[in-house]
N, CA and C of each residue as an Amber inpcrd file, in Angstrom:
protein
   420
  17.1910000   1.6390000  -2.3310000  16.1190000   0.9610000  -3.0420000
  16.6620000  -0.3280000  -3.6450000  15.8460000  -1.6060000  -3.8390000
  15.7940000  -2.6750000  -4.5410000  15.2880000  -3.3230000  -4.9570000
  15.8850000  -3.7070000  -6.1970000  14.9280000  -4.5350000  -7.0400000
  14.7650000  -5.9510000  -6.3140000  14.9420000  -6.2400000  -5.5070000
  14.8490000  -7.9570000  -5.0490000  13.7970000  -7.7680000  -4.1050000
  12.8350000  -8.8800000  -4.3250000  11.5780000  -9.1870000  -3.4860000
  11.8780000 -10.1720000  -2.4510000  11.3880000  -8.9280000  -1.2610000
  11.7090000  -9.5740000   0.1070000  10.7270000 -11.1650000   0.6690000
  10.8440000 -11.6380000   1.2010000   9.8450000 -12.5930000   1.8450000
   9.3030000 -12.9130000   3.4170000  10.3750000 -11.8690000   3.5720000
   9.9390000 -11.4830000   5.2020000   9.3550000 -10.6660000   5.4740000
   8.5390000  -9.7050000   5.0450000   7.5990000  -8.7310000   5.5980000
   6.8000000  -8.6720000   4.1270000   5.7110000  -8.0340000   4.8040000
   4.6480000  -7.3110000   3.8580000   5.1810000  -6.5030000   3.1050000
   4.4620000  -6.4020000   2.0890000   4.6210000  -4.7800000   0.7990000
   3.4220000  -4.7070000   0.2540000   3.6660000  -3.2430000   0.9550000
   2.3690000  -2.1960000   0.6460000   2.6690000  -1.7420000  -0.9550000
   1.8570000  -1.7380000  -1.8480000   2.1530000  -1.4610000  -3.2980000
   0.7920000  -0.2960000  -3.2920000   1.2660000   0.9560000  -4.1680000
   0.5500000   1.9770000  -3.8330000   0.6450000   3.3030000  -5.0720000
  -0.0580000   3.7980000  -5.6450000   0.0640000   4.9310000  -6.7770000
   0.8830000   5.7830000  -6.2580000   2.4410000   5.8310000  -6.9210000
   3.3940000   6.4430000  -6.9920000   3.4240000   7.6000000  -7.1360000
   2.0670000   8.2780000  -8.0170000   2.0630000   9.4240000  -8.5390000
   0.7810000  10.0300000  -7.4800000   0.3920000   9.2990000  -6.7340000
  -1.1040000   9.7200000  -5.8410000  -0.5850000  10.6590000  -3.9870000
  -0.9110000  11.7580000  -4.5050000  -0.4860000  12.6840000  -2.8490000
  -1.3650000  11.6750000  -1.9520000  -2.3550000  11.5580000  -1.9310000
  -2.9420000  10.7760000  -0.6590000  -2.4600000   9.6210000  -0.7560000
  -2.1450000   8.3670000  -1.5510000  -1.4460000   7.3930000  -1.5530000
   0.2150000   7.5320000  -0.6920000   0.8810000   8.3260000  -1.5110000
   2.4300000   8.9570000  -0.8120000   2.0600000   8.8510000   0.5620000
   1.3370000   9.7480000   1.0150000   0.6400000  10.1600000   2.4920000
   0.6330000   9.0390000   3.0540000  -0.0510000   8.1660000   2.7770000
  -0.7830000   7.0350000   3.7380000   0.6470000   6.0920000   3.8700000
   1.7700000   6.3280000   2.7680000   3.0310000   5.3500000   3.3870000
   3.4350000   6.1510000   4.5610000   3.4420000   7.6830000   3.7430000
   4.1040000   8.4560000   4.9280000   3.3540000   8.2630000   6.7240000
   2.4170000   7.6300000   6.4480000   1.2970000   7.6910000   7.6260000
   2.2380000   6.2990000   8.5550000   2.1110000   5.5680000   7.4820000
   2.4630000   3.9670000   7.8230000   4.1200000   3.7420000   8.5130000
   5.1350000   4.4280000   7.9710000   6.3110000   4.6100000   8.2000000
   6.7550000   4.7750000   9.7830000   6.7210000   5.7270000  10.0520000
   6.8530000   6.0170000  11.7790000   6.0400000   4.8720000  12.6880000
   4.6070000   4.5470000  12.2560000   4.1980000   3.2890000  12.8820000
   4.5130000   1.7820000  12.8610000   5.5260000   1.8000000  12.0800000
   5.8540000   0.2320000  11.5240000   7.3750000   0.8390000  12.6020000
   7.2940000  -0.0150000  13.8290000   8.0400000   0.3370000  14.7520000
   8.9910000  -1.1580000  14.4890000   8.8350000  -1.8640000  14.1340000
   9.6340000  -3.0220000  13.5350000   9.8560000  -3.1950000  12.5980000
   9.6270000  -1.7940000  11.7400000  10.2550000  -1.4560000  10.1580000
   9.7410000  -3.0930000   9.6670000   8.8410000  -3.7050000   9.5440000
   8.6810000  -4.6720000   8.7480000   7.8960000  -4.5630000   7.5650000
   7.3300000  -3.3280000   7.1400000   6.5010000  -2.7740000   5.6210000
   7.8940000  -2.5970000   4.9150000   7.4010000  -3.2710000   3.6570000
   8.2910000  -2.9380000   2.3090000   7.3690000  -2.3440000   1.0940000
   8.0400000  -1.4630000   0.7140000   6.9880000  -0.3740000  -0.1120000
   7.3950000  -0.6040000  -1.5350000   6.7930000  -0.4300000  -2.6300000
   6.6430000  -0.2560000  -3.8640000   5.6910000   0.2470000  -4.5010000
   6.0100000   1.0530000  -5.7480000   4.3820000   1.6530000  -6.6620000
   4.2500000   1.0480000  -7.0010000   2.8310000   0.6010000  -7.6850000
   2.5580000   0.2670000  -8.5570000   3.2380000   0.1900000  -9.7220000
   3.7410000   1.7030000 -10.2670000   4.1950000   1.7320000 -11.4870000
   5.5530000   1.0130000 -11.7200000   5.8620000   0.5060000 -10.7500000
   7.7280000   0.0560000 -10.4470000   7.3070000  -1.3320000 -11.0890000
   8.7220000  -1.8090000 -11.9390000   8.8540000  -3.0270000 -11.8600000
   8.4460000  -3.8970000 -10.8330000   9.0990000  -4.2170000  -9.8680000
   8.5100000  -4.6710000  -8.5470000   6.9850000  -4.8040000  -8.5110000
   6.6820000  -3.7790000  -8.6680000   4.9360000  -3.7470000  -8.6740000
   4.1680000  -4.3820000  -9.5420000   4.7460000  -3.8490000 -10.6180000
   4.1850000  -5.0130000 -12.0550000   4.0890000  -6.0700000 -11.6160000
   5.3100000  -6.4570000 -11.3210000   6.1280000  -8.2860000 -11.1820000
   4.8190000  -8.5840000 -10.1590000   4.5770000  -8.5110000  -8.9470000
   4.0130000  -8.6690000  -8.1930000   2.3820000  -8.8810000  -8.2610000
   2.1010000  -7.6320000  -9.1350000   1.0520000  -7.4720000  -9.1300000
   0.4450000  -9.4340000  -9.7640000   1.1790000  -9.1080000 -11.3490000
   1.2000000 -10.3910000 -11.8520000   1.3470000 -11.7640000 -11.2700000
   2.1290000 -11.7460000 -10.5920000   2.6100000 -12.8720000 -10.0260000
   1.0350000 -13.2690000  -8.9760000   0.7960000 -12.4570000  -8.6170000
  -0.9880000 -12.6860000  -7.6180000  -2.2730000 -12.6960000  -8.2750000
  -2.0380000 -12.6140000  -9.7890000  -3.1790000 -12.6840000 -10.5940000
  -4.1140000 -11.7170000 -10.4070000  -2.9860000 -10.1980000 -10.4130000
  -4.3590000  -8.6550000 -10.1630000  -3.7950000  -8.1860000 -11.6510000
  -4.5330000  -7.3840000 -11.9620000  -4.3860000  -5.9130000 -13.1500000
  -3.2740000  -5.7130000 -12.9790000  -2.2650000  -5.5610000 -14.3480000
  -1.1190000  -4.8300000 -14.1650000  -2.0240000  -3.0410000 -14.4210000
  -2.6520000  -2.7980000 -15.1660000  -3.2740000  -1.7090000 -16.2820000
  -3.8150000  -1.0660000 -15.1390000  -5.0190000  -1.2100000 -13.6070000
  -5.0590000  -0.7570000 -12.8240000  -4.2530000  -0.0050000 -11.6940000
  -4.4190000   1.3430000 -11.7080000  -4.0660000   1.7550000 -10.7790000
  -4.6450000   1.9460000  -9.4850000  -5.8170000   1.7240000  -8.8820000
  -6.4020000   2.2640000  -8.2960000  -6.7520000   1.9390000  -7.4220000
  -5.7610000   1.4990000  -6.5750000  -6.0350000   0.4080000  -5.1620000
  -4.6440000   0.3210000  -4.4530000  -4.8670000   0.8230000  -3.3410000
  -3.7540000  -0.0070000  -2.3510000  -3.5960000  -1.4550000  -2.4960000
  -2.6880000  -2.1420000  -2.6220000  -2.1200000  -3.7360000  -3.0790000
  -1.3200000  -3.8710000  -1.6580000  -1.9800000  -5.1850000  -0.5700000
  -1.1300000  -5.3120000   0.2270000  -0.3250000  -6.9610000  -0.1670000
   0.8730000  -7.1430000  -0.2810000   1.1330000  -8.5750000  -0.4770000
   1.6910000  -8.9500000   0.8830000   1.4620000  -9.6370000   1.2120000
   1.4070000 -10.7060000   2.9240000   1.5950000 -12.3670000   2.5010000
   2.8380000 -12.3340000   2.2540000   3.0530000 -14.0740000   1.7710000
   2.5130000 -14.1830000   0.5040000   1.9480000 -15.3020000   0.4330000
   1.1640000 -15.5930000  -0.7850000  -0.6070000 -14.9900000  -1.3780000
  -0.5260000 -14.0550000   0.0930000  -2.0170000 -13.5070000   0.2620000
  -1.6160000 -12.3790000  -0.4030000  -2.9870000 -12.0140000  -1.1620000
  -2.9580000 -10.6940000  -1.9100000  -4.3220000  -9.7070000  -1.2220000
  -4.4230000  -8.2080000  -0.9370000  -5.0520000  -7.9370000  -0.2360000
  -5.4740000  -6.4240000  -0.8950000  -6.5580000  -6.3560000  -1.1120000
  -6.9930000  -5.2500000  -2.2340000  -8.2280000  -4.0650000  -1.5730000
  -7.7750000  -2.5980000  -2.0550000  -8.4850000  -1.7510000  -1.5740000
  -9.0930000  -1.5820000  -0.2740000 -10.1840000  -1.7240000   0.2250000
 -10.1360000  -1.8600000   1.9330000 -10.0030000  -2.8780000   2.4930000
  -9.5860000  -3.8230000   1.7260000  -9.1590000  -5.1930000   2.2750000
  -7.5800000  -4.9890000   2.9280000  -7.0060000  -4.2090000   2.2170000
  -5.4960000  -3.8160000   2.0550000  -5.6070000  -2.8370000   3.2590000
  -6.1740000  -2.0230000   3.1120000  -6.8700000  -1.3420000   4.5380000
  -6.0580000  -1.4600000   6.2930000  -8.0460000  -2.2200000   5.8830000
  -7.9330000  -2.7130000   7.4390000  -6.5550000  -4.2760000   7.7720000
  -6.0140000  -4.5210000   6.6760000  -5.0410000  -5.7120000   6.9170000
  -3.6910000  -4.6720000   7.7440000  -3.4060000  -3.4680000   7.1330000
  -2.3050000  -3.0130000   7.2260000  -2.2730000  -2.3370000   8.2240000
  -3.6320000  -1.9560000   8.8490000  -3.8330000  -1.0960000  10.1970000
  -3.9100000  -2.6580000  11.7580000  -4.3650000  -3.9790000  11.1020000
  -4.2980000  -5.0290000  11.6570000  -2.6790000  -5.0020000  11.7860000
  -1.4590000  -5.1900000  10.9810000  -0.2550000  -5.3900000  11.1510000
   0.1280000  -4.3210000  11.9860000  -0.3920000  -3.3100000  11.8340000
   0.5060000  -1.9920000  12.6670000   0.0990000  -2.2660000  14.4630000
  -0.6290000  -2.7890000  14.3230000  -1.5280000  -2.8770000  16.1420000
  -1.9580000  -2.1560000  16.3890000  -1.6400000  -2.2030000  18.0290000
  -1.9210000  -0.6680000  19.0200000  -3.8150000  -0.6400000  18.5320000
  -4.1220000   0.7350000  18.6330000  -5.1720000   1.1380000  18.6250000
  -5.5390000   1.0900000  17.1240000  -4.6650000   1.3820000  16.3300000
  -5.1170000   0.9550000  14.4750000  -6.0300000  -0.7220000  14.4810000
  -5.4910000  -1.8070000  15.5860000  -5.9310000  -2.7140000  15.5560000
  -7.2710000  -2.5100000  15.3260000  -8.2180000  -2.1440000  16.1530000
  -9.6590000  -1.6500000  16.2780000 -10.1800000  -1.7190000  15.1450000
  -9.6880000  -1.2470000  14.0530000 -10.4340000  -1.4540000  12.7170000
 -10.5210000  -2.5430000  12.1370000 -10.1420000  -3.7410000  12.1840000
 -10.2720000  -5.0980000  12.2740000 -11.3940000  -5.0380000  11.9640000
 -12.9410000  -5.0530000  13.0060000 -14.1880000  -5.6840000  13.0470000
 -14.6380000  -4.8090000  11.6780000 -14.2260000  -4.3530000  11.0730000
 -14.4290000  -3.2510000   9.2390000 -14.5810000  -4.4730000   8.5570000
 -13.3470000  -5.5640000   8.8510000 -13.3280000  -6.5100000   7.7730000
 -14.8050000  -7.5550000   7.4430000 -15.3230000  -7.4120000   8.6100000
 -16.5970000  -8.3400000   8.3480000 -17.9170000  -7.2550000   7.9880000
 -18.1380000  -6.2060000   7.4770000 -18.8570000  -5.9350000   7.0820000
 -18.8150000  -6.2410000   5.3300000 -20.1150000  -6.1480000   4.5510000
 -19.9040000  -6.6910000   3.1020000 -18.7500000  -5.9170000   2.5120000
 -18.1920000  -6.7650000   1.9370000 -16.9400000  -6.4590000   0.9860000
 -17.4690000  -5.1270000  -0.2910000 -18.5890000  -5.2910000  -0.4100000
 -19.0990000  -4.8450000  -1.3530000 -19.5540000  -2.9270000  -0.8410000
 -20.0380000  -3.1030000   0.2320000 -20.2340000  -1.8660000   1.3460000
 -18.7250000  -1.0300000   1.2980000 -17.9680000  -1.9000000   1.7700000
 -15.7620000  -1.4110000   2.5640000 -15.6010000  -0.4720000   0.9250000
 -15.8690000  -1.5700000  -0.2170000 -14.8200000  -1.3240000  -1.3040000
 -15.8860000   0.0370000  -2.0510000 -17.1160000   0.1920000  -1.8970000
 -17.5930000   1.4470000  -2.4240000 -16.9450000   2.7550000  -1.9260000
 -17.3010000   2.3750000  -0.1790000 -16.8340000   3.6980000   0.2530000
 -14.6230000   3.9370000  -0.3040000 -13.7950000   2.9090000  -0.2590000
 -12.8510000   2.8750000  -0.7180000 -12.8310000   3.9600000  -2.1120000
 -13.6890000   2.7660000  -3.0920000 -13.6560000   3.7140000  -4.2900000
 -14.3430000   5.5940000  -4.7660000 -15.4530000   5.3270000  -3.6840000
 -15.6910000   6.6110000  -3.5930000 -14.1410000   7.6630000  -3.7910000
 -13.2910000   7.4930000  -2.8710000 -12.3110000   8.2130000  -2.5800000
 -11.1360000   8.3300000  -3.4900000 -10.9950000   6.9100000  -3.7170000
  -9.9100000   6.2730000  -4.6250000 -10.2740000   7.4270000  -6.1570000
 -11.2330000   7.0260000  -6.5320000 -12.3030000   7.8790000  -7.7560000
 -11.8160000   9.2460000  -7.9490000 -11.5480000  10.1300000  -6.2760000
 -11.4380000  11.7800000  -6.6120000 -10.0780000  11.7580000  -6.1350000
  -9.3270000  11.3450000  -5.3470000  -7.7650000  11.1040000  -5.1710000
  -7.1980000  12.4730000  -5.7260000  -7.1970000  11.9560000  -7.1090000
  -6.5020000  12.9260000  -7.6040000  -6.5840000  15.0630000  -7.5530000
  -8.1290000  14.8300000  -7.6860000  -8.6760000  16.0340000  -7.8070000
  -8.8620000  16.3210000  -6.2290000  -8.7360000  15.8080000  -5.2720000
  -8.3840000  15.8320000  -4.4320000  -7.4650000  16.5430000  -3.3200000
  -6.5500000  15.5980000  -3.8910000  -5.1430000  15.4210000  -2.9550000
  -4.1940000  16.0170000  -3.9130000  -4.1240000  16.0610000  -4.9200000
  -3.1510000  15.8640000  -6.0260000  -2.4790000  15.0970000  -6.5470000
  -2.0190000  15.2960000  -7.8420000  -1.1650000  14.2500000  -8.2590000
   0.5100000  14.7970000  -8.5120000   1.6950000  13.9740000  -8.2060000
   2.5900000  14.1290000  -8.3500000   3.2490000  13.5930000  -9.7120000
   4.5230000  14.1750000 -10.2130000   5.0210000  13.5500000 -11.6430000
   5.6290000  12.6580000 -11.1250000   6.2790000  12.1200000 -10.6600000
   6.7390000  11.0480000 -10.1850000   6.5340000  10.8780000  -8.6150000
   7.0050000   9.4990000  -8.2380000   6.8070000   8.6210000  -6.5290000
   7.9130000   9.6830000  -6.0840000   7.4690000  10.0100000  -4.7490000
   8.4130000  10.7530000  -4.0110000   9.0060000   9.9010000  -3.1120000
   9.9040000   9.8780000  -2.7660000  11.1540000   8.6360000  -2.0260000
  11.0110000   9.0200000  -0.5870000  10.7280000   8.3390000   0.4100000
  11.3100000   9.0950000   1.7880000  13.0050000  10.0400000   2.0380000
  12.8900000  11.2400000   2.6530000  14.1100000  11.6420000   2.7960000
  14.5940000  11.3120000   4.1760000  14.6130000  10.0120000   4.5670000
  15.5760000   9.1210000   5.4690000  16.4060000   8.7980000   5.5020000
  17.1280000   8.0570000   7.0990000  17.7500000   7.3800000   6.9080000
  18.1360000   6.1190000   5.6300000  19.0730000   5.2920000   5.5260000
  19.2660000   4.5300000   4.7610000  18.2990000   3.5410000   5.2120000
  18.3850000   3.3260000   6.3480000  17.5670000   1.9970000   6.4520000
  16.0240000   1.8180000   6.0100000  15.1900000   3.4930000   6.2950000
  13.7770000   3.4440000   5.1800000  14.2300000   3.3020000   4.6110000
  14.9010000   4.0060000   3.8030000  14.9380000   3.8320000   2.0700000
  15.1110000   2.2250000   1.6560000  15.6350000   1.6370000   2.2030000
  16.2460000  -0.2750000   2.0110000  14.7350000  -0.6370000   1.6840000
  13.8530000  -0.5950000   2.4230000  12.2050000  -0.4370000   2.7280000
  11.4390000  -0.0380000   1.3240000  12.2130000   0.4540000   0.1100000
  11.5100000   0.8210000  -0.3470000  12.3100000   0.2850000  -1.3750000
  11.0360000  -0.8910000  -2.6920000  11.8380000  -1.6260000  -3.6270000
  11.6620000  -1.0620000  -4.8980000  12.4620000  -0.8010000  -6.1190000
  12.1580000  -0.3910000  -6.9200000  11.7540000  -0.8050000  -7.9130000
């Protein structure tokens, strides 16, 4: 893990403490076949820093945060961007992005909303048990 913010790939920023959040890196991991996702919680320094630095909520938790350069990319925006980076057949969800923003981010929050009661919640971010090189992938 590290504290230094990369500038060559994306980072997925994500509730540390959220089982379906955990999940969806765990989802993302094996498909990032050019290991180019860099991960952080929310709750991490890193995440703070970041969050701030793009002019979102530090105080919010409740959204996948994709950062892509100077682009900041929020709830199903963060989405369909990260299933766009992965390709292949995830590509397909692309044409999501042009329906109203307002439509994507309900059904998002619908989910986001029960997460917890859900999926569960964990006491702390669970780390991949990988190689070294995920773990590098993942900033603290």
């Amino acid at each position: 893990m590290s504290e230094e913010i990369p500038d060559d790939g994306p980072i997925v920023l994500f509730d540390g403490v959220c089982t379906l959040c955990n999940e969806f890196v765990q989802f993302i991991l094996p498909r990032d076949s050019e290991g180019r996702f860099y991960f952080a919680s929310l709750q991490s320094n890193v995440g703070q820093r970041l969050l701030a630095d793009h002019d979102l909520p530090t105080d919010e938790l409740e959204s996948v945060v994709l950062i892509d350069g100077e682009d900041a990319y929020v709830k199903s925006g963060a989405v369909i961007r990260i299933a766009t980076l992965l390709g292949g057949f995830y590509r397909l969800l692309w044409p999501l992005y042009y329906l109203p923003r307002r439509l994507r981010d309900f059904a998002y929050d619908f989910v986001a909303d029960r997460r917890y009661r859900w999926f569960g919640k964990k006491d702390r971010c669970k780390m991949p048990e990988t190689d070294g090189t995920t773990q590098a992938r993942f900033l603290e």
